[in-house]
C-alpha positions in Angstrom: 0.0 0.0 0.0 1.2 3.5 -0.8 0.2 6.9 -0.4 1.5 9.8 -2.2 1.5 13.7 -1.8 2.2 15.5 -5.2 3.6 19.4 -4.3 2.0 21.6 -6.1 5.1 24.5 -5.2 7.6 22.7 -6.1 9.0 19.7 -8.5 8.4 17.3 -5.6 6.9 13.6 -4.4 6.5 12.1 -1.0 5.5 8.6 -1.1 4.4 7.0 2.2 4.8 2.9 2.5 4.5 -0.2 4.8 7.8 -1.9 5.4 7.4 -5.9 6.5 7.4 -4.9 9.7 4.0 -2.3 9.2 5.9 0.8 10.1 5.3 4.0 7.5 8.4 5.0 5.5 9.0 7.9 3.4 10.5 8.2 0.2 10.6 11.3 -1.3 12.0 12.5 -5.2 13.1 15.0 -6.5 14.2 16.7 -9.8 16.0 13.6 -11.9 14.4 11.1 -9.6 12.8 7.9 -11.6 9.1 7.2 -9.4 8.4 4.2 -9.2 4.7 2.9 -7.9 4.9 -0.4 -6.9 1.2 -0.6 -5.9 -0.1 0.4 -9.5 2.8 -1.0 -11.6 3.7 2.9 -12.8 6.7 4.2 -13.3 8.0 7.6 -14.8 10.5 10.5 -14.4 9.4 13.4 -11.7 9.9 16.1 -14.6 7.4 13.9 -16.8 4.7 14.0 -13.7 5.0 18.6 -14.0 5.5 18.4 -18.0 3.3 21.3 -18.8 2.5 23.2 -15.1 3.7 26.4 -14.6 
């Protein structure tokens, strides 16, 4: 399971997910990060995700 928060300020992702054990870890990307969606089998480039937002 994963839960993301898409910044609307800035060319950023935070992408909450359960580790084995159940705790919440974040992983966040940046500009020339690859995201990667394990959940929904997606993967593209951060600057793909802002292509076209000013």
């Amino acid at each position: 399971m994963e839960y993301v928060l898409i910044s609307q300020d800035h060319q950023r992702l935070d992408c909450f997910r359960r580790n084995a054990q159940g705790i919440w870890t974040l992983q966040f990307y940046d500009p020339g990060s690859e995201i990667n969606l394990e959940s929904v089998d997606f993967i593209t480039s951060i600057e793909a995700l802002y292509e076209d937002v000013t």
